[in-house]
N, C-alpha and C positions, 0 to 999 in steps of 0.2 A: 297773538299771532294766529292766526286763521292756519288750517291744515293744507287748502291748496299750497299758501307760502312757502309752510317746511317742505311741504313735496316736492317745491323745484327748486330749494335751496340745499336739500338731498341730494336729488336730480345733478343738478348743477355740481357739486361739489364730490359727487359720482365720478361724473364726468372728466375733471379737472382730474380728479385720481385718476383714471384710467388715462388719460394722458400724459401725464406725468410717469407715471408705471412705464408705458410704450414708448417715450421719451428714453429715460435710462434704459430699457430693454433693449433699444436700439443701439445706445451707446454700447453697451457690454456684448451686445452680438458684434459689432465690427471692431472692435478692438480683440475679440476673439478670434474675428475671421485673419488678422492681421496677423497676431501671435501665430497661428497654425499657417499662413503662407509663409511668415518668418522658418517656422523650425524648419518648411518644406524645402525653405532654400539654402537652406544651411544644408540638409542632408543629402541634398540634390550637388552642394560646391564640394562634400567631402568625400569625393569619390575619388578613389586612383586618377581616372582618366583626368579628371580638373587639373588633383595636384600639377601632377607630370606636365598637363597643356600649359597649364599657366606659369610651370618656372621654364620652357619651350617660346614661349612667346613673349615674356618678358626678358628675355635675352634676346629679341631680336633686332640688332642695331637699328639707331637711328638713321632712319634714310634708305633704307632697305627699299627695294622695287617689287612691285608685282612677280617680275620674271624670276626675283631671286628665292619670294617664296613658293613661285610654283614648281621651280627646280629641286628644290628641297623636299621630301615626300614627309619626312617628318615635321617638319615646321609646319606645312600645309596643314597638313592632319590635324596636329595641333590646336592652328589658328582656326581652321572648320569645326573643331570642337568648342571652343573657347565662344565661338563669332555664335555660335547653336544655342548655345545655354543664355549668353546674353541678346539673345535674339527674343529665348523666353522668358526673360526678366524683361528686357525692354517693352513688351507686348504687355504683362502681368503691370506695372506699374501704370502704364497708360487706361489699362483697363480698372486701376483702383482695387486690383487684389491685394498688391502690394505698395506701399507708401515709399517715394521716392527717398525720403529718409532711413527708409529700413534697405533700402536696395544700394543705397550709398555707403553704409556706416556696414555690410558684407563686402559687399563687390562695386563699392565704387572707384578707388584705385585702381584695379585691374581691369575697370570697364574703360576708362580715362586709357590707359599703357595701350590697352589692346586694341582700344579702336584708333589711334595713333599708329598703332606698328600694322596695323592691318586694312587701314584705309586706302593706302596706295591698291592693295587687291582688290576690294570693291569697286575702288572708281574704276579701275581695269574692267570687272568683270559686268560691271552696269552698262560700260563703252561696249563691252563686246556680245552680250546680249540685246543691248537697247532698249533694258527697262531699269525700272528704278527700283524696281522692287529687291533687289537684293541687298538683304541685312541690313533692311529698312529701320526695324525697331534697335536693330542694334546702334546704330547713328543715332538714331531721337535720342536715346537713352545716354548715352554717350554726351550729346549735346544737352540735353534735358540737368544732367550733372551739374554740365559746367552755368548753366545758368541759374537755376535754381538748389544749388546743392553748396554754399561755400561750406557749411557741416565745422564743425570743429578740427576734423580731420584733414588731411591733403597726402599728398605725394611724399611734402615733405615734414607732414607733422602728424606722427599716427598715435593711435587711441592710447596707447600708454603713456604719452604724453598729454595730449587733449582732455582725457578723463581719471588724469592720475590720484586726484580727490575725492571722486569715487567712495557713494557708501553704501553698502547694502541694506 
């Protein structure tokens, strides 16, 4: 074997390595990026205000009207906090910060309740502004769910059940 040969079977298999390296590099950077959106959301849903919105909102009957949540100052508030946060999950997943799988298996129930109990007041307040833009991402995300999210999980079958097998 001639010395040019080895030097591009060097070369070459240089190469190969450094793509390979930047291959996995890449993998463990976004799985990183994932993990640290993950905790963010988590520490971002364990705030007072969430708790409080979210058992506010999930009490609010089915069938409820625009009029009777804007009667209501605390529901309102509530649902406007609630509709805020999944406004920015709904945006964050779209944008592939976040995996629609990690934003299900947090807040995909309460995204499913809330944007049910709170839809009658968007389509109110989209009628009444005449644009669509309001709590746009929250709807995708909402509907993003139900279509691609069937998850282990549901409404009516949560993680303690779904992953009771579970091994560390």
């Amino acid at each position: 074997m001639d010395l040019s040969t080895l030097a591009n079977v060097a070369t070459a298999l240089t190469v190969l390595t450094g793509v390979a390296f930047g291959l996995i590099e890449m993998r463990r950077a976004r799985r990183e990026r994932e993990e640290r959106a993950a905790f963010a959301a988590v520490q971002a849903l364990m705030s007072p205000e969430w708790m409080s919105s979210s058992m506010i909102v999930a009490s609010i009957p089915e069938g409820t009207t625009a009029q009777q949540i804007e009667t209501d100052p605390r529901t309102l508030e509530a649902a406007l906090k609630i509709a805020t946060i999944m406004e920015g999950v709904g945006y964050s997943v779209f944008a592939r910060i976040v995996p629609l799988s990690v934003a299900d298996d947090l807040i995909g129930g309460m995204a499913r309740v809330a944007w049910r109990k709170f839809r009658p007041f968007v389509e109110e307040e989209r009628e009444r502004t005449g644009t669509q833009k309001s709590w746009e991402w929250f709807q995708w995300l909402a509907e993003q769910l139900e279509r691609h999210s069937p998850g282990k999980t549901s409404l009516r079958r949560g993680a303690y059940q779904a992953y009771c097998d579970w091994k560390p």
